[in-house]
N, C-alpha and C positions, 0 to 999 in steps of 0.2 A: 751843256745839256739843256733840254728846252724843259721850262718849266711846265709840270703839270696841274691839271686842272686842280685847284686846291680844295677838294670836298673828302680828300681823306680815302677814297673808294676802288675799286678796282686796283689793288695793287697787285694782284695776279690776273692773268686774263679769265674773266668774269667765264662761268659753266652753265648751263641749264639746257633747257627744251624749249623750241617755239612755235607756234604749228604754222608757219607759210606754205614752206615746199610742199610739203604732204601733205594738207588739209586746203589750202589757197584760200580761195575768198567764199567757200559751201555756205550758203546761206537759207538751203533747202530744209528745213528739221523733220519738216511732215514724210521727205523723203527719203533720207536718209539720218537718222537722228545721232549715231554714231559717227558718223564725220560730218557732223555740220559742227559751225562756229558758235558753242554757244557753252555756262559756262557750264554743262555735263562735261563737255570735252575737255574740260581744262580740271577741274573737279575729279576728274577720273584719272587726268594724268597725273595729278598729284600725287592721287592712292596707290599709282605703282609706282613712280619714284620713292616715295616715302617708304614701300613695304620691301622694293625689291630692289633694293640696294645703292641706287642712282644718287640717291642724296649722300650716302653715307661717302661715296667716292667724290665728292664735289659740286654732282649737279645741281645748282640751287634754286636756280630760276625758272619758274612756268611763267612762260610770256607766251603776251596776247600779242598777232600781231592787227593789217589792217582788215576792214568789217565787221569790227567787235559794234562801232556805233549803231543808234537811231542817226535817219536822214538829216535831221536836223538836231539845234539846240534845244533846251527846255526855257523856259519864260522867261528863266533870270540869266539864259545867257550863256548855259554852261553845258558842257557839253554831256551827253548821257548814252549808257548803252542802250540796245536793240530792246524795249522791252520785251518780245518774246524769247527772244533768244538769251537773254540774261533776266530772268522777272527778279533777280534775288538785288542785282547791281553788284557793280566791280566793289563795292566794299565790302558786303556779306563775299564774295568771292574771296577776297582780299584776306579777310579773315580765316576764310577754309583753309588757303593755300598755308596760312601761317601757323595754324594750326595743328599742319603736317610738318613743322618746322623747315617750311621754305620760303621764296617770297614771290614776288609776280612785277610781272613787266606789263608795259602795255605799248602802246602804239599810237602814235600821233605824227603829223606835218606842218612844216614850218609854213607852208603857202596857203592858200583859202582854202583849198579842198583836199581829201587824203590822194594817193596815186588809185582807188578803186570810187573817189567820187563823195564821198563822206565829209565832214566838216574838219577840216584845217583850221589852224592856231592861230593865223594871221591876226595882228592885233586882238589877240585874247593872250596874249604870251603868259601875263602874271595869272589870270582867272584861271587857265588851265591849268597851269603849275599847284597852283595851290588846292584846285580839283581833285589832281591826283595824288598829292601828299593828304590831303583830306580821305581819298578813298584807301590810303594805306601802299603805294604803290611805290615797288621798289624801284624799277627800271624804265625808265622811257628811249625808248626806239623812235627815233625822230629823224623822219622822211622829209624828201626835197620837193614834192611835186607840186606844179602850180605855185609856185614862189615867185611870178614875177622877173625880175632884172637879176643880176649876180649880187648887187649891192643888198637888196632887198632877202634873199637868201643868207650871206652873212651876218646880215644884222640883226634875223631873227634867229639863227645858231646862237648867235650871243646874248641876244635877250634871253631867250629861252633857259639857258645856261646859267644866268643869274636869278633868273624866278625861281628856278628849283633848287638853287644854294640858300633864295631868301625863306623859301616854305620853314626851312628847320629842319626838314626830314631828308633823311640819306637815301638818295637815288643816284643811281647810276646814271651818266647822259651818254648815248646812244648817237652817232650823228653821223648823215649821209652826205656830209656837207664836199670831201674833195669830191664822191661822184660826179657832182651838179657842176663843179669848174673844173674837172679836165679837159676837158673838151676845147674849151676858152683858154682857160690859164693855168700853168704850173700853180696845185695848192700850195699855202705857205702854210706848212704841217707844224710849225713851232708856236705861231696862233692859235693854229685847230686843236692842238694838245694843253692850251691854257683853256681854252673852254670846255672839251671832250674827253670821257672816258672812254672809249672806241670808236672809230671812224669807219666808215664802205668807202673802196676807191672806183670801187666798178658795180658790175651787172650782178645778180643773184648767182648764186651756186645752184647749177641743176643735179637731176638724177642721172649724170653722164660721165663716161668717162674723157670725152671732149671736155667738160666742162672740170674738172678738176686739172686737167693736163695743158688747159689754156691759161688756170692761176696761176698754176705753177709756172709758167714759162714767162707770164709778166711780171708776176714777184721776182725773179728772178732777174727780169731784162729793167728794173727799176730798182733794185735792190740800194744803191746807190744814198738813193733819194729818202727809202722808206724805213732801211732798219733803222740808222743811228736815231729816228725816234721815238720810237716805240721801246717801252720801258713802263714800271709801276705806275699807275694811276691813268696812261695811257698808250692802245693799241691799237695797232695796225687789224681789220678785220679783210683777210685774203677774199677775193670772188670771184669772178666771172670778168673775163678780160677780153671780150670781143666787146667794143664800143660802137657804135657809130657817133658822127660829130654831132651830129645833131640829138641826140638823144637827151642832152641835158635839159633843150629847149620844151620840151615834149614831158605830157603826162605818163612816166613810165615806171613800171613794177620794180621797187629797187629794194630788198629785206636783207635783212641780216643774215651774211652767211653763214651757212649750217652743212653740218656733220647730217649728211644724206647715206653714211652706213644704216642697214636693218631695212632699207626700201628695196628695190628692184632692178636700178640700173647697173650697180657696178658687181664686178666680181670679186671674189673673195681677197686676190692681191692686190685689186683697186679698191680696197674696202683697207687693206692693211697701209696703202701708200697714201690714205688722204688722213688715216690717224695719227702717222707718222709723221705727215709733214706737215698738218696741225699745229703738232706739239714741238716740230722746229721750227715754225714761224713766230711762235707764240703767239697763238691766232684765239681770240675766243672761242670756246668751243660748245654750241650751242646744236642740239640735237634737233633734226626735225624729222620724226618718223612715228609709225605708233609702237610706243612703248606697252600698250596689250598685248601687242602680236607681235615679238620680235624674237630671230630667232636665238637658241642659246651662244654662236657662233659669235653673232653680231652684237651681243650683252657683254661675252667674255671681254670685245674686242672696246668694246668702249669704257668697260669698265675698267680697263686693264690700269691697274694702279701704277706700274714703272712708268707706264707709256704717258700717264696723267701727271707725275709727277717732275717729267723734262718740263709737259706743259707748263705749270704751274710753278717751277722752278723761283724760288725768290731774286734770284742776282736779276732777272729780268731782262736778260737781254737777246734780240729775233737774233733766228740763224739765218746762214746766207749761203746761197752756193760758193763754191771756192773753185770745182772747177768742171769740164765738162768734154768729155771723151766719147765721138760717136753716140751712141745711144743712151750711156752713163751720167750720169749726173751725181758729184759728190759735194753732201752739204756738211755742214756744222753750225753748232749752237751753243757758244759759252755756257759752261753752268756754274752753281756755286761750287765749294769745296774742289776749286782749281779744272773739276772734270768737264768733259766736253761730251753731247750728246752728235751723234755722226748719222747720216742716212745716205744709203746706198741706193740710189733710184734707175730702173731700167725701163728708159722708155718706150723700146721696142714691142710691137704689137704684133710679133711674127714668130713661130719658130719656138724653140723650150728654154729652159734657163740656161743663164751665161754665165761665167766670172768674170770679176769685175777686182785689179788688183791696183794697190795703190802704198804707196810709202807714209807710213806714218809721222814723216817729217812733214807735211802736206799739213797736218793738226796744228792748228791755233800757231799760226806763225812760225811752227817747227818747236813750238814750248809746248805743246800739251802732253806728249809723250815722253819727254827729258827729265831725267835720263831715261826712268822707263814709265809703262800705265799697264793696268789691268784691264782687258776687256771684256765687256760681257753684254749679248745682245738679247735685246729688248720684243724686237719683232723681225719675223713672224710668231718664230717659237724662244721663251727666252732659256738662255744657256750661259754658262761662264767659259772663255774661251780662252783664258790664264793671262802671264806677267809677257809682254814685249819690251824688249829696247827700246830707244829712239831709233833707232836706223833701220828695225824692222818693216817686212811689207805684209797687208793682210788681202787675203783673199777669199773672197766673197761671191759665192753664189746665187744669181737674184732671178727669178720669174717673170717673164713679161709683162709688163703693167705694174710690179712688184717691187716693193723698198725692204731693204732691211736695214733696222735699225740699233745703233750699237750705243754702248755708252763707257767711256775712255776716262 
């Protein structure tokens, strides 16, 4: 097993909210002050996590992501937020957020400049670190852009990685580091997992149902490479799987994927099939949407405790496809207590629901059901579905776009 990054942290995949997708880089306040970057919006979202249940199920973090900065450094070097858009600074922030009994993330780049043009870490690796443990800051989200050479990109992943072990203070590290070498080179994940508590292998997660259906299909066609290391203290974070080669070389938008339920693009079973396979990837699950206006549908669905707690499952280990039937796709995800979380994914985009049947000998090598297991599924709606054999077969009705998710 590859060792992980020794800071103690992320031993289940890290929860919160971060405003990329849905807020991007607004840095308008006079025009619209309710979705601009600044820290009312993050201030705000605290006060409904905090009142309306989101912390209580796990979501812990409001992260900031890129265009929180001023264009430049302050005199001594160090980097500082936007003074109008933050007059209070990321520590009085820092403080609110904790307040609420949450913590805060923020956003920084290993290369000279952020991917929207901002000031990068580049040799400030220790002064930043120690900035943000100074400002109270739990998490760093740590972008590739403008890094120079591949050489030059690893070695501030690494530095970076040590400054904020040396601060004292527990942060999460955040690192976009396989994105920036696929392109070039197979990552070597058992490195990346000595320095990082979560890794991006690709492009952002959009409000599409393309874009959830393009993770899926590379997680799956890498699967190989990517579960056996993902595990406590380090994760695998699913995204956006159309690359081009060159994209590494290049100043490009690359954030931490997020739980895009409660926005606009998808539908309700594509709202059920990306919570689901979230929480079989063991995917961090970090929300980007606004949490003022959300509806009850998409509150339920995120909050949904069974469904949170495959995610967050201690044994720690990603699920994987097992196998795949015309439009069907059948996964699984080891859990603790012997059980196995299963999702039933139909990818078909045509037409009304199917069934979808399959032998329970198919589970966890033919042991998860021996001799017999209890089923009871999880999403859409949950229900108990009683005791099987091992040699029994289950039959599953699924919606186009739509997973249902079991747990054996």
């Amino acid at each position: 097993a590859a060792l992980a990054l020794d800071n103690g942290l992320a031993r289940t995949p890290p929860m919160g909210w971060l405003h990329w997708e849905r807020f991007l880089c607004a840095t308008d306040c006079a025009a619209d002050p309710r979705r601009c970057v600044s820290e009312q919006l993050f201030m705000e979202m605290a006060d409904v996590m905090a009142a309306e249940g989101w912390r209580d199920t796990g979501y812990e973090f409001v992260c900031i992501d890129d265009c929180w900065m001023a264009p430049t450094r302050d005199e001594h070097g160090r980097l500082q937020a936007d003074p109008k858009r933050f007059p209070s600074g990321i520590r009085k922030l820092a403080d609110y957020v904790h307040s609420k009994g949450l913590k805060l993330g923020i956003y920084g780049d290993v290369g000279n400049k952020t991917c929207a043009g901002f000031p990068g870490s580049y040799n400030h690796y220790d002064l930043d670190a120690q900035t943000f443990a100074s400002w109270g800051v739990d998490l760093l989200k740590f972008d590739g852009c403008n890094s120079g050479t591949l050489e030059l990109l690893a070695e501030g992943y690494r530095r970076m990685s040590l400054a904020l072990n040396k601060t004292g203070r527990s942060i999460v590290y955040s690192c976009e580091w396989p994105f920036y070498l696929r392109p070039v080179q197979q990552p070597n994940y058992t490195e990346i997992k000595q320095y990082c508590n979560h890794w991006r292998n690709f492009f952002d997660v959009y409000d599409s149902w393309s874009s959830i259906k393009s993770i899926l299909e590379w997680t799956a066609l890498h699967q190989d490479s990517i579960v056996k290391i993902a595990g406590p203290g380090g994760w695998n974070d699913p995204d956006m799987a159309i690359v081009p080669w060159w994209a590494a070389l290049l100043s490009v938008f690359v954030f931490l994927s997020q739980l895009v339920i409660g926005n606009f693009g998808l539908s309700w079973d594509q709202a059920v099939t990306q919570m689901a396979m979230w929480a079989i990837m063991a995917a961090p699950l970090f929300m980007s949407n606004d949490l003022r206006h959300i509806s009850p549908e998409a509150r339920w669905l995120l909050q949904n405790k069974e469904v949170i707690a495959i995610n967050q499952d201690p044994l720690g280990k990603q699920g994987y496809q097992i196998t795949k039937n015309k439009n069907f796709e059948l996964w699984e995800r080891p859990l603790s207590g012997r059980a196995y979380a299963v999702a039933v994914l139909n990818q078909q985009e045509i037409g009304g629901p199917q069934n979808f049947t399959f032998s329970l000998t198919f589970l966890g090598n033919g042991l998860a059901c021996n001799p017999a297991c209890s089923v009871r599924q999880v999403l859409p709606v949950s229900r108990d579905w009683g005791v099987y054999s091992w040699v029994s077969s289950l039959s599953v009705e699924v919606n186009p776009t739509g997973t249902v998710l079991l747990k054996a």
